[in-house]
C-alpha positions, 0 to 999 in steps of 0.5 A: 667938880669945880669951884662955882662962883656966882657974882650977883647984887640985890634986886637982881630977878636973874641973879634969883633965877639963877640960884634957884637953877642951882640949888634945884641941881644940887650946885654948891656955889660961893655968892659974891654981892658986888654992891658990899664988896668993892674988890670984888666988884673992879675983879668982876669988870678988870678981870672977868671982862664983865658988867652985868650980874648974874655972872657965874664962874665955873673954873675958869670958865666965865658966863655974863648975864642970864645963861641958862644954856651956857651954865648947864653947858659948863656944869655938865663938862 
């Protein structure tokens, strides 16, 4: 399977949803908080072309915002 990361930040409803989804699925992910983080965060915007979490990265592949039909689409590649 390829590596799952979840970029989230406190007080985020759909970045709980999401790992809830995960979880219930078995996923194992790595969990970024961009509020603690700060490289992590100019990644998120410079790199993954994003500004809003949850976003999720499967592989290469690259979900922004609440998608539960995106993330299952990716993980079932």
């Amino acid at each position: 399977m390829k590596e799952v990361t979840l970029y989230s930040q406190p007080d985020c409803p759909p970045c709980e949803v999401v790992k809830m989804f995960l979880k219930d699925r078995n996923v194992k992910y790595k969990e970024i908080n961009i509020k603690e983080d700060n490289q992590a965060r100019r990644y998120l915007i410079d790199q993954l072309k994003s500004y809003s979490t949850p976003t999720i990265t499967i592989g290469s592949e690259v979900i922004s915002g609440y998608n539960l039909e995106a993330l299952t689409a990716a993980l079932n590649k």
